[in-house]
MARLONU-178716 format. One record per residue: residue number from 1; residue in three letters; x, y, z of N, C-alpha, C in turn. Coordinates in steps of 0.02 Angstrom, whole numbers, plus 50000, padded with zeros to 5 digits. Layout:
i | aa | nx | ny | nz | cax | cay | caz | cx | cy | cz
NUM | ALA | X | Y | Z | X | Y | Z | X | Y | Z
...
END
This chain:
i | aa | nx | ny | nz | cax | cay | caz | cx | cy | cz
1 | UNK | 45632 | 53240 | 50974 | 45583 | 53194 | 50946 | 45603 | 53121 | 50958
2 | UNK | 45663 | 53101 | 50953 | 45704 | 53029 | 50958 | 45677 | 53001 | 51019
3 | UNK | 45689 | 53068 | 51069 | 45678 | 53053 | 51160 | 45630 | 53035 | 51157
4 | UNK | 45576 | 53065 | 51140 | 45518 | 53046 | 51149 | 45481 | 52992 | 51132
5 | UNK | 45489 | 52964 | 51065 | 45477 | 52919 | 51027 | 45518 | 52874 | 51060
6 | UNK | 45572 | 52872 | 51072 | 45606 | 52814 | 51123 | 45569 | 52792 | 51182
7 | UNK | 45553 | 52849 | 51218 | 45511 | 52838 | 51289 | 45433 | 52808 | 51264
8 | UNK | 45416 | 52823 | 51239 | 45359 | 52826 | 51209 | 45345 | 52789 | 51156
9 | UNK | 45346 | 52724 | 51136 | 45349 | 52674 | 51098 | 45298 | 52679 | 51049
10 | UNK | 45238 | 52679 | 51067 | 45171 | 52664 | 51040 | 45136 | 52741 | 51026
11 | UNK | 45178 | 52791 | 51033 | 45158 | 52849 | 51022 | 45160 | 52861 | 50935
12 | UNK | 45132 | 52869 | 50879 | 45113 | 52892 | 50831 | 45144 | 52974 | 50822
13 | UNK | 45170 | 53003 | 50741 | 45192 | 53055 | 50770 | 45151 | 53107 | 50774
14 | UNK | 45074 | 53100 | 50759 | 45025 | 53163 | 50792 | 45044 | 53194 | 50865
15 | UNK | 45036 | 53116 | 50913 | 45061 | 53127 | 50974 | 45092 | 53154 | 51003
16 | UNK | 45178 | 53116 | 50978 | 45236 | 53142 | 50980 | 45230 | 53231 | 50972
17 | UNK | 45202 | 53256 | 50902 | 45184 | 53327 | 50896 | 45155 | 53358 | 50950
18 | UNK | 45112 | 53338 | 50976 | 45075 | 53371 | 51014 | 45124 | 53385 | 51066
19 | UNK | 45162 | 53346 | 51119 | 45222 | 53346 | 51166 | 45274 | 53391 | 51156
20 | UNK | 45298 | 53393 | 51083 | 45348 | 53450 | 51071 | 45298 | 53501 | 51078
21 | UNK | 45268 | 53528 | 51057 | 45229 | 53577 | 51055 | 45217 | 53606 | 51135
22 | UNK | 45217 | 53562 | 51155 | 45199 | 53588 | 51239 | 45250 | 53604 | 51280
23 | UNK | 45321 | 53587 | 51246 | 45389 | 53583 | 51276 | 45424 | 53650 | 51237
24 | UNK | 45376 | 53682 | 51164 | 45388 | 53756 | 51131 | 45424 | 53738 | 51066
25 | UNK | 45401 | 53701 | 51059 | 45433 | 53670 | 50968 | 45376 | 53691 | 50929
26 | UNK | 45375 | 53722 | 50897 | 45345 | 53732 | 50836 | 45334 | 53719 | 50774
27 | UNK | 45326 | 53631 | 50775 | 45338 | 53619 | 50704 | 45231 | 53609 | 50674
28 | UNK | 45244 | 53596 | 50587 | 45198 | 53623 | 50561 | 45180 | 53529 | 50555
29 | UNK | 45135 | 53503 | 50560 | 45104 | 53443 | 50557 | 45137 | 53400 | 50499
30 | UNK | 45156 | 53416 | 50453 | 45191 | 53426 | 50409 | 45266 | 53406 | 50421
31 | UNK | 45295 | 53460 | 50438 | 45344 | 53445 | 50457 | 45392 | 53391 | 50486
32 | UNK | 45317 | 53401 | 50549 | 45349 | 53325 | 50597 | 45339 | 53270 | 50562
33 | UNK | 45301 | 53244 | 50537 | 45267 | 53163 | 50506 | 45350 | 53174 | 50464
34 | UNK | 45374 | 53219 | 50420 | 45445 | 53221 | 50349 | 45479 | 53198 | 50423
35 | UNK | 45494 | 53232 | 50487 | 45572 | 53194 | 50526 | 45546 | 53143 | 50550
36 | UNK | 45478 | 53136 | 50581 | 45474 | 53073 | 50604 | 45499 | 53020 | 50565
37 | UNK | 45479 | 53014 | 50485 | 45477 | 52969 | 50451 | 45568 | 52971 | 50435
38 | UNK | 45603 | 53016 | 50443 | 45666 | 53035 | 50410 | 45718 | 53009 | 50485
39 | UNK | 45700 | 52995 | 50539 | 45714 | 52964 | 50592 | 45678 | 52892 | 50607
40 | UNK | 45643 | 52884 | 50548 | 45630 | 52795 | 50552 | 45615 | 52787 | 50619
41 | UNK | 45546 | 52830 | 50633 | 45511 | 52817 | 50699 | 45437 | 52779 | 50681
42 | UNK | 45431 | 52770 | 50638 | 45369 | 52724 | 50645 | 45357 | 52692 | 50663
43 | UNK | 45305 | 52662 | 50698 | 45280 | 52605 | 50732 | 45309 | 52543 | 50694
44 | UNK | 45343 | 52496 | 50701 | 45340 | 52438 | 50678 | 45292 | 52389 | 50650
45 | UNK | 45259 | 52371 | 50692 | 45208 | 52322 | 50697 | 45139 | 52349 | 50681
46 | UNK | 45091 | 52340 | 50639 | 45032 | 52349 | 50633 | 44984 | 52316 | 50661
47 | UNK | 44945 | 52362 | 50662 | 44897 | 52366 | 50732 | 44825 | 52311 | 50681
48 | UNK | 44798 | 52281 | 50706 | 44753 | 52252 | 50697 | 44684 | 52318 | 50676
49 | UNK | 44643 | 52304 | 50612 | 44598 | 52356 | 50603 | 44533 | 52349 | 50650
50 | UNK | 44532 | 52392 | 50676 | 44441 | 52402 | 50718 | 44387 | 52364 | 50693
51 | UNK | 44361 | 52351 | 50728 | 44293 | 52321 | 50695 | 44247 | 52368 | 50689
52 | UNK | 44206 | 52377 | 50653 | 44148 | 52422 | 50647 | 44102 | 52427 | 50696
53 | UNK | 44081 | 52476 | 50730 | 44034 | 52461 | 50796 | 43972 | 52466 | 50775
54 | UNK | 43927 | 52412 | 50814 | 43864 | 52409 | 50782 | 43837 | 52441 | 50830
55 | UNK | 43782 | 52461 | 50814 | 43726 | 52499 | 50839 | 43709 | 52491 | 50891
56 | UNK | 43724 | 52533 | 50947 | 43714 | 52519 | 51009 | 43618 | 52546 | 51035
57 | UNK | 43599 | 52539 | 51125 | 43549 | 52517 | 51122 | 43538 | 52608 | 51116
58 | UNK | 43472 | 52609 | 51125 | 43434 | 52693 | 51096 | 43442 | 52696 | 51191
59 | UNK | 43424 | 52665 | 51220 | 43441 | 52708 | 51298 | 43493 | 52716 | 51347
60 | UNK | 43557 | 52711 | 51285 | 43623 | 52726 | 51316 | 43611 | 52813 | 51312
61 | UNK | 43647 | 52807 | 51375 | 43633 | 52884 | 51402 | 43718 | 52921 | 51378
62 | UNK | 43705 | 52989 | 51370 | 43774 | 53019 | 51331 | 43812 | 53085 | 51371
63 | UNK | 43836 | 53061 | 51429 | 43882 | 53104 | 51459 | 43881 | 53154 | 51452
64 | UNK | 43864 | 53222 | 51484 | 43893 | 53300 | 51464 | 43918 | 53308 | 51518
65 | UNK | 43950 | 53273 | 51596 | 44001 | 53284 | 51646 | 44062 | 53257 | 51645
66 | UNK | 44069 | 53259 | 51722 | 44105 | 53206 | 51768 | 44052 | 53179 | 51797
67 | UNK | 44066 | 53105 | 51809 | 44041 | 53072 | 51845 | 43961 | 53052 | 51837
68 | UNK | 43945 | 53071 | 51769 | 43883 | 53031 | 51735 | 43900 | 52980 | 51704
69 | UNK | 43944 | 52966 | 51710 | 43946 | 52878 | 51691 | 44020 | 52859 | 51698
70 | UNK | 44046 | 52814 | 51710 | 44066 | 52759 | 51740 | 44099 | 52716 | 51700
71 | UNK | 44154 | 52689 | 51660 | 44156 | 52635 | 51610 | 44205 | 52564 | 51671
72 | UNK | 44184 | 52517 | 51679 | 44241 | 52481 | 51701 | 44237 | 52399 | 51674
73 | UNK | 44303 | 52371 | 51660 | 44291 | 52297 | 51633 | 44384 | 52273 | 51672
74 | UNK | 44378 | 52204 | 51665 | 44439 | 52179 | 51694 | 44471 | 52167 | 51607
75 | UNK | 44544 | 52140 | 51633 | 44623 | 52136 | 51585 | 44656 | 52099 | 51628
76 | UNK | 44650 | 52059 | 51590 | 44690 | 51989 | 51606 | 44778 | 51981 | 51614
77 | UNK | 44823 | 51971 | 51611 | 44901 | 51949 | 51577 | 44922 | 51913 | 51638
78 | UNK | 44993 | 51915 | 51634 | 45023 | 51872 | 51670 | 45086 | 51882 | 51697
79 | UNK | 45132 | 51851 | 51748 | 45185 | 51857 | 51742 | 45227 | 51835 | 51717
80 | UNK | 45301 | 51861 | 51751 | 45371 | 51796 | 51703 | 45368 | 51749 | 51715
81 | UNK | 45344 | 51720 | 51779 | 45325 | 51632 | 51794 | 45282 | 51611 | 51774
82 | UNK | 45243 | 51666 | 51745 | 45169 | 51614 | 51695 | 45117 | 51616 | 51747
83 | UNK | 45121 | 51641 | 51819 | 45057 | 51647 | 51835 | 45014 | 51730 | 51820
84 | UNK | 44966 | 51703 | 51817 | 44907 | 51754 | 51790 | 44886 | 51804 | 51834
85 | UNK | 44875 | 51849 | 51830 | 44819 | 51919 | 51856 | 44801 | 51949 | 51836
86 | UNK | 44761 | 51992 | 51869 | 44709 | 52028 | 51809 | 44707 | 52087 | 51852
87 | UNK | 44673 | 52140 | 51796 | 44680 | 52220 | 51838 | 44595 | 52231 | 51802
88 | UNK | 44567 | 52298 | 51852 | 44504 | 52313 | 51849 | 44509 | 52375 | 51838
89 | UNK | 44482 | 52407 | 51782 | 44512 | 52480 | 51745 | 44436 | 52502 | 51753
90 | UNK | 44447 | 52561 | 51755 | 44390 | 52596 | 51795 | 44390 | 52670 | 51755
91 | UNK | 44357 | 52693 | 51707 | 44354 | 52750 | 51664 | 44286 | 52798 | 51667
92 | UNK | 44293 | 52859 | 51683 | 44244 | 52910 | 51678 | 44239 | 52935 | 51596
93 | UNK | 44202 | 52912 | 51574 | 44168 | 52912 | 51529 | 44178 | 52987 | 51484
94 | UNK | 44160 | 53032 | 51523 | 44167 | 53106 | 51498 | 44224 | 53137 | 51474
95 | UNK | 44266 | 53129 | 51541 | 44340 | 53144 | 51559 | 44380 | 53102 | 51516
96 | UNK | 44364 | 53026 | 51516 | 44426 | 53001 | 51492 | 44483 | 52977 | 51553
97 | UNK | 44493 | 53018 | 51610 | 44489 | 53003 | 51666 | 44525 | 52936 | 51678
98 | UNK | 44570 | 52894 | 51699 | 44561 | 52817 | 51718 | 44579 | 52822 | 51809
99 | UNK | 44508 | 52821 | 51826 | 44483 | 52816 | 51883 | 44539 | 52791 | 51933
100 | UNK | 44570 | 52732 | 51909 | 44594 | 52668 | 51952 | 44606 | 52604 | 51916
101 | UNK | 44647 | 52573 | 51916 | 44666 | 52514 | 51891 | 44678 | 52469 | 51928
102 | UNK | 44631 | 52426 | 51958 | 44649 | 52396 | 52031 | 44693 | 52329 | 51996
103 | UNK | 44745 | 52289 | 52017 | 44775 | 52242 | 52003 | 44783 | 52197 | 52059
104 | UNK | 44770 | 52135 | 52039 | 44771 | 52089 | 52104 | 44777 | 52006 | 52055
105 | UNK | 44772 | 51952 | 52077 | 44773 | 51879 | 52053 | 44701 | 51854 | 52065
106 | UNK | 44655 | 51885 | 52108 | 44595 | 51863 | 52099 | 44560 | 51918 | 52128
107 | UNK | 44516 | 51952 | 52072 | 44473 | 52002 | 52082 | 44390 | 51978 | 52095
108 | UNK | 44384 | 51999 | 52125 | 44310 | 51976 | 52140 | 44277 | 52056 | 52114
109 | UNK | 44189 | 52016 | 52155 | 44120 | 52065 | 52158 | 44158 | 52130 | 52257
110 | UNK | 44198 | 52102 | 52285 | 44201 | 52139 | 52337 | 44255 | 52180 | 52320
111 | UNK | 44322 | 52167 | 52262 | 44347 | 52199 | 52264 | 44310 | 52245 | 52200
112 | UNK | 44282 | 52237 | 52173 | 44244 | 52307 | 52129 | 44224 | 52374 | 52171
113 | UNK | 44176 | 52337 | 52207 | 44136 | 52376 | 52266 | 44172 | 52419 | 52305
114 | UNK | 44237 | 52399 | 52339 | 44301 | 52428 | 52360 | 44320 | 52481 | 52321
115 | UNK | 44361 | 52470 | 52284 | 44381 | 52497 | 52223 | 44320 | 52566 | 52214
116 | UNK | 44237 | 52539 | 52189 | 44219 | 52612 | 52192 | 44197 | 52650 | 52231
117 | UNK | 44211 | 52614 | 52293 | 44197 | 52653 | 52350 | 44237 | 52704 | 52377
118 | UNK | 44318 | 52683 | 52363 | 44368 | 52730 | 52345 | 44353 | 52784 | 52324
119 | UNK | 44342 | 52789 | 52253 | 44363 | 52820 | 52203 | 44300 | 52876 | 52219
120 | UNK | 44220 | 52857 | 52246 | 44178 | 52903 | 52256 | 44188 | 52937 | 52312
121 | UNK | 44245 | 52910 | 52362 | 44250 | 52979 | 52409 | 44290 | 53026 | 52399
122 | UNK | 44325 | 53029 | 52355 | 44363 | 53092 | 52323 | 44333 | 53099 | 52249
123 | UNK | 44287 | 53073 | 52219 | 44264 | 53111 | 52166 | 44204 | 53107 | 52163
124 | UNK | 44159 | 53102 | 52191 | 44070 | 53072 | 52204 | 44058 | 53028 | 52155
125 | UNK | 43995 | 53007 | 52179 | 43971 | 52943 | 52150 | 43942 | 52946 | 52084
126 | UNK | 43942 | 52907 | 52026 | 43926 | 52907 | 51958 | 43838 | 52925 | 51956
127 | UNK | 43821 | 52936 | 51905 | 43749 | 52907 | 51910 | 43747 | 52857 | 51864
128 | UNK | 43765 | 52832 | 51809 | 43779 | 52760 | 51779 | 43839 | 52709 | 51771
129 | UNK | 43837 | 52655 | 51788 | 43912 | 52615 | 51780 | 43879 | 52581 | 51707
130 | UNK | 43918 | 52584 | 51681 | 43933 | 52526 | 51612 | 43968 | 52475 | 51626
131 | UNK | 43952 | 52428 | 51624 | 43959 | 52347 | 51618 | 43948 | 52291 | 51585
132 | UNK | 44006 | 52243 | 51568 | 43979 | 52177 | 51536 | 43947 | 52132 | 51606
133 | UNK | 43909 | 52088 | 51559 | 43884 | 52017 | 51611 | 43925 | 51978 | 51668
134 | UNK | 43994 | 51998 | 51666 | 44014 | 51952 | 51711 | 44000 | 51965 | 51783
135 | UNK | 44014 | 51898 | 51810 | 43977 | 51901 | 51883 | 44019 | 51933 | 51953
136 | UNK | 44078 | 51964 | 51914 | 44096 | 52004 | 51966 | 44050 | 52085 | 51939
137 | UNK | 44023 | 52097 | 51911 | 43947 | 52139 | 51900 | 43874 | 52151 | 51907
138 | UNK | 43880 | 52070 | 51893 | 43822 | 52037 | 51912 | 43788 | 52019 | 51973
139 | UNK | 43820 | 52038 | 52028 | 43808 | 52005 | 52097 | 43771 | 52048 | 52135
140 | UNK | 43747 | 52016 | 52202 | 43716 | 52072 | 52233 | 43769 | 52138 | 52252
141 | UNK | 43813 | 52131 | 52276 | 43872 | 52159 | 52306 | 43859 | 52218 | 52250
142 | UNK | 43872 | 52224 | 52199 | 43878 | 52300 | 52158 | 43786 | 52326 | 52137
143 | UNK | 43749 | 52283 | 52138 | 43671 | 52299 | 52161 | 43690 | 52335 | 52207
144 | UNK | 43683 | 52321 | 52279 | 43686 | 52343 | 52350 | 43728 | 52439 | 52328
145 | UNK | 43780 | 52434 | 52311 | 43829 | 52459 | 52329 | 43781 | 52544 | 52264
146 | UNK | 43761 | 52523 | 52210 | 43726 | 52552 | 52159 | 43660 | 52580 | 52207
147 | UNK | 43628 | 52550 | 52227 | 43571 | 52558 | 52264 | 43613 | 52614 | 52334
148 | UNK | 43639 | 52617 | 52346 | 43663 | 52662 | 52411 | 43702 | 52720 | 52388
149 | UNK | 43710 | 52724 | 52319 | 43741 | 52770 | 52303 | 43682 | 52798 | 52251
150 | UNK | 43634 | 52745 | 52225 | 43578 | 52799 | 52183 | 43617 | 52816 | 52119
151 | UNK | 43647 | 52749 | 52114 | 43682 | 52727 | 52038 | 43644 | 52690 | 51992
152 | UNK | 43632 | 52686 | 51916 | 43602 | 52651 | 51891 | 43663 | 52610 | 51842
153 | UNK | 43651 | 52528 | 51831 | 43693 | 52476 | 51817 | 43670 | 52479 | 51756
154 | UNK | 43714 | 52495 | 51681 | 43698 | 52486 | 51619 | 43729 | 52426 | 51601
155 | UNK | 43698 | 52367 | 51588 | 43734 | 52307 | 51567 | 43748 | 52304 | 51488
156 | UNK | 43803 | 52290 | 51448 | 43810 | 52269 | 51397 | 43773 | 52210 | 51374
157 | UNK | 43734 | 52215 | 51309 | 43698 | 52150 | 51285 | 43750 | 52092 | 51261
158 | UNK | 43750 | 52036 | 51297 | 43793 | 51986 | 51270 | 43806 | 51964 | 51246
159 | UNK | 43889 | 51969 | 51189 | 43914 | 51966 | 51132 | 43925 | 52029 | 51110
160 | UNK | 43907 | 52086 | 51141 | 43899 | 52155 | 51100 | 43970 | 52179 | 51152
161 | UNK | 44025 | 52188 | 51135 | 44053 | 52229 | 51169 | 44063 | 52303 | 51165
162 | UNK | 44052 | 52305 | 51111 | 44039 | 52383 | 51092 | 43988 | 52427 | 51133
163 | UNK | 43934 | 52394 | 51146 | 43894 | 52437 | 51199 | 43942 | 52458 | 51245
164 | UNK | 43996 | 52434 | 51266 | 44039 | 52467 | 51300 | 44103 | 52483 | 51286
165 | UNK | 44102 | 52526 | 51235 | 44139 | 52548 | 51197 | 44197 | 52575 | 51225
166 | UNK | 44193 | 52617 | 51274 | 44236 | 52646 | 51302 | 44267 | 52642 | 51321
167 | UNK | 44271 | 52583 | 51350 | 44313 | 52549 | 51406 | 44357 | 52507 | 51364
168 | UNK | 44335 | 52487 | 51304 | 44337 | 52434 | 51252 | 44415 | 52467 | 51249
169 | UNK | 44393 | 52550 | 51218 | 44456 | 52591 | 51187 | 44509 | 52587 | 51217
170 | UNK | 44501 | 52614 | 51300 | 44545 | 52629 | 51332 | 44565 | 52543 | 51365
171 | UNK | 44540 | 52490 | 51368 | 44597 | 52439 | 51366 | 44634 | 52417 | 51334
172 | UNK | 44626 | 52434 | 51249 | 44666 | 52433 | 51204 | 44724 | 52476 | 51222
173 | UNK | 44732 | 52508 | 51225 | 44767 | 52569 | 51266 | 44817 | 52557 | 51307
174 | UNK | 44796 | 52535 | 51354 | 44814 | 52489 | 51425 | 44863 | 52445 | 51391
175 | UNK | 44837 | 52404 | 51355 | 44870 | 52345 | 51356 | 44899 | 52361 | 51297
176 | UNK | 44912 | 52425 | 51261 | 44971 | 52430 | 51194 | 45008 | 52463 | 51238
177 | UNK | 45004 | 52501 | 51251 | 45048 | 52563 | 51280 | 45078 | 52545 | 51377
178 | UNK | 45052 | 52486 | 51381 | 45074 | 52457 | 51447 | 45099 | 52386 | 51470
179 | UNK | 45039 | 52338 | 51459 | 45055 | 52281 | 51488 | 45082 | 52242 | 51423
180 | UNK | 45082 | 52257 | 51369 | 45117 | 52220 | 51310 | 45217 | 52253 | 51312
181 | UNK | 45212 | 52317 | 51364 | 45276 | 52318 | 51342 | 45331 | 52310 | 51387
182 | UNK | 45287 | 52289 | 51442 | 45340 | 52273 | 51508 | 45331 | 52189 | 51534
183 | UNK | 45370 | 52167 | 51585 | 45399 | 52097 | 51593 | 45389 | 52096 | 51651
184 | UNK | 45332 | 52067 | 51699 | 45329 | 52081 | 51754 | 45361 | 52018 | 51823
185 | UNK | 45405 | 52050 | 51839 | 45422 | 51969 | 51878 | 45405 | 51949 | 51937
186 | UNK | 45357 | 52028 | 51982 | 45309 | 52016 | 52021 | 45251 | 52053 | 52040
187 | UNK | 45202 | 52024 | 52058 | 45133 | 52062 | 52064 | 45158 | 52130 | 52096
188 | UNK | 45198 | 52150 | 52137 | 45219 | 52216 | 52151 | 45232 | 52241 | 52098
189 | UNK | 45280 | 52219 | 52067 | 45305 | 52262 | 52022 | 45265 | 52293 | 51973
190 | UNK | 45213 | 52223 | 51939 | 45151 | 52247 | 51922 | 45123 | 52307 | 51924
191 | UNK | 45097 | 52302 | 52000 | 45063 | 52354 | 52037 | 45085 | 52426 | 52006
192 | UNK | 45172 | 52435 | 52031 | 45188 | 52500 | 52032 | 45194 | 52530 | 51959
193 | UNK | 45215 | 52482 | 51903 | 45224 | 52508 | 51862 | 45124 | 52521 | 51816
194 | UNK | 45099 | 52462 | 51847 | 45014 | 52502 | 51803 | 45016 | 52563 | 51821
195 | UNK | 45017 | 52579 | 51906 | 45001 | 52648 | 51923 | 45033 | 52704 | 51898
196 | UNK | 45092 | 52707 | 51879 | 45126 | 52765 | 51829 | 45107 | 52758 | 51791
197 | UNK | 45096 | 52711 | 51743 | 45066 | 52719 | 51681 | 45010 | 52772 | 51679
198 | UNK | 44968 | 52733 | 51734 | 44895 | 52773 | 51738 | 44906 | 52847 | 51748
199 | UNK | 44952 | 52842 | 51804 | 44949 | 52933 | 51843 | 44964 | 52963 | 51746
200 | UNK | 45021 | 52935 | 51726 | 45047 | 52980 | 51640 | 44985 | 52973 | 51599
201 | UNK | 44952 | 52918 | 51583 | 44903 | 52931 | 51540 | 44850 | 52995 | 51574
202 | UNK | 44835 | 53004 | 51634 | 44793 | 53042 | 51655 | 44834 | 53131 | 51623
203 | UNK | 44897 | 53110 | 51688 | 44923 | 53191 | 51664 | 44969 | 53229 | 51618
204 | UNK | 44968 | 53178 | 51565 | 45024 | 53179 | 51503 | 44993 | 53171 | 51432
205 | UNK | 44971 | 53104 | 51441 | 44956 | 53090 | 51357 | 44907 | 53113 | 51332
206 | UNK | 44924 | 53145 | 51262 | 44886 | 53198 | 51215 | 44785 | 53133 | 51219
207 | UNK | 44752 | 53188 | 51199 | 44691 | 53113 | 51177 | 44648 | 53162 | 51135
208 | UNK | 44642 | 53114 | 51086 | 44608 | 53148 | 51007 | 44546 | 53174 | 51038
209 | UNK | 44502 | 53135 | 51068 | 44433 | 53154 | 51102 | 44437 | 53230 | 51144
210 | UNK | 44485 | 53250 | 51145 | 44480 | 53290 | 51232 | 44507 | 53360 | 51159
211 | UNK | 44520 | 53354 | 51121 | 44570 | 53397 | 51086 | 44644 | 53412 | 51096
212 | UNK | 44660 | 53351 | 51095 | 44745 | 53341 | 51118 | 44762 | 53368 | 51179
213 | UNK | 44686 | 53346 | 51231 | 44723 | 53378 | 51310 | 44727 | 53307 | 51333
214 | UNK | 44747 | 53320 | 51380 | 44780 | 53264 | 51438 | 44694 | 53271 | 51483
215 | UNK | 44679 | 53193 | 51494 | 44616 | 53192 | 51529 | 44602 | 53247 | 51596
216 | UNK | 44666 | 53224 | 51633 | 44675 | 53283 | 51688 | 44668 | 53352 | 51684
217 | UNK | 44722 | 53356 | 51614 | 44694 | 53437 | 51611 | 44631 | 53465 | 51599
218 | UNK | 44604 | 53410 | 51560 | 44528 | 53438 | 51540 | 44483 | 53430 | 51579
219 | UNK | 44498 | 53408 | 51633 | 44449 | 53413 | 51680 | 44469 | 53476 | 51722
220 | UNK | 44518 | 53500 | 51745 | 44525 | 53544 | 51750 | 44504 | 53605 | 51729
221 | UNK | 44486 | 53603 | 51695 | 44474 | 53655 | 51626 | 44396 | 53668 | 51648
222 | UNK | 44360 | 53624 | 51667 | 44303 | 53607 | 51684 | 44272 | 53665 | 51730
223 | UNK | 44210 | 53693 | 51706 | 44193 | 53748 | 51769 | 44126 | 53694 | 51850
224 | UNK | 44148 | 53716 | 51884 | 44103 | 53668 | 51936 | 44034 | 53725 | 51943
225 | UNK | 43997 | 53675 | 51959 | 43909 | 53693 | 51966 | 43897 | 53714 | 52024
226 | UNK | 43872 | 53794 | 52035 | 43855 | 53798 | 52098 | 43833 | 53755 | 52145
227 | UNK | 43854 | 53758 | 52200 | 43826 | 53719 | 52250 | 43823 | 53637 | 52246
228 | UNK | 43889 | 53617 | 52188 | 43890 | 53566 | 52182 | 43965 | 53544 | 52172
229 | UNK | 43959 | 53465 | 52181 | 44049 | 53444 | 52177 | 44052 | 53434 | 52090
230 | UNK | 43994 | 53429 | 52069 | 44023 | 53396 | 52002 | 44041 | 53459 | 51975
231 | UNK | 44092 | 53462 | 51901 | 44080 | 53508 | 51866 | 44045 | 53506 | 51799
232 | UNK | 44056 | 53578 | 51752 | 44018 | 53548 | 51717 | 44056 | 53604 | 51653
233 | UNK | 44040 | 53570 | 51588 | 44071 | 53613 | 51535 | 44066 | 53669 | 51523
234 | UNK | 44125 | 53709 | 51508 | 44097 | 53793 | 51504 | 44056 | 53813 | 51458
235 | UNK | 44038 | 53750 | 51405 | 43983 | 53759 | 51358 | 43918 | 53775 | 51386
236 | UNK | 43907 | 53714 | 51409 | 43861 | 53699 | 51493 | 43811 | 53763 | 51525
237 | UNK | 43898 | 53789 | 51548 | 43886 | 53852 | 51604 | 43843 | 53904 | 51575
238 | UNK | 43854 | 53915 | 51512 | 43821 | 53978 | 51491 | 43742 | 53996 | 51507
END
């Protein structure tokens, strides 16, 4: 439990539970929270409380795949010299999934387009992206790119970030469990260490939504649709 909670900083001990459990520990929910707490593994620092989400619009559409929707927004930080970059997190909505985390010092409308042009030739193309207003969204470039793929652009109403909730979650995420806990002293380094993060959050970390599976696995889990790439839930299938 120590190991883990060591490696694993920002892990809570539900989490932590869930990991032993998968490694053949058998403790009772119970149990673990008495050693966690009896090994003075608690989080330190308290987390700022959620805001209440307001009422999003009536024609947000509600996922039952892969690849019916799309979540992506940029994340800002910086390095040890104080110059800035930003990464472009890219989330399947259903899955949980984190698509891609592109990182660079100046992201544009071409590197979006890039980025999901990637990501749709090994997993096909969305049928909705979720988006705020900014104008690396806003441009023709992800029009064009939506229009050729027979994507539809859900914009967040402005000031509402919650319409895009999702993405909201999982950069909180990002940036507890990643870019708040490392020191980057160059955009490489950057680079390599987002991408582990990502590959572990995909094929490691427990997620309350999925039922303490790892996004990867649960997509896995996933039965595919005749005659089709997407899959679809074994609820679904019946």
């Amino acid at each position: 439990m120590r190991e883990i909670a060591y490696t694993r900083v920002r892990y809570g001990y539900r989490r932590v539970d869930v990991l032993l459990r998968r490694e053949g520990w058998q403790l009772g929910r119970n149990q673990a929270y008495r050693l966690y707490c009896e090994e003075r593994l608690q989080l330190r620092s308290k987390l700022p409380k959620r805001r209440k989400m307001v009422v999003t619009r009536v024609a947000k559409i509600v996922p039952v795949r892969p690849n019916d929707a799309w979540s992506m927004d940029f994340v800002a930080d910086q390095l040890a010299d104080g110059s800035k970059f930003r990464t472009l997190t890219i989330v399947d909505v259903f899955t949980k999934e984190a698509l891609a985390i592109e990182v660079g010092q100046r992201l544009k409308g071409e590197h979006v387009v890039s980025a999901l042009s990637r990501i749709a030739a090994r997993h096909g193309a969305p049928r909705y992206l979720f988006v705020d207003n900014g104008s690396e969204f806003s441009g023709r470039l992800l029009d064009m790119w939506a229009y050729h793929y027979r994507a539809k652009i859900d914009f967040s109403r402005p000031g509402k970030p919650t319409d895009n909730c999702h993405i909201e979650t999982f950069n909180g995420s990002f940036r507890d469990e990643c870019l708040n806990l490392h020191w980057f002293e160059t955009l490489g380094e950057a680079k390599a260490i987002v991408e582990a993060w990502r590959r572990d959050y995909n094929e490691s970390r427990p997620h309350s939504a999925l039922k303490e599976l790892a996004p990867a696995e649960f997509a896995r889990q996933l039965v595919p649709l005749p005659g089709s790439t997407r899959p679809e839930t074994p609820e679904n299938s019946l």
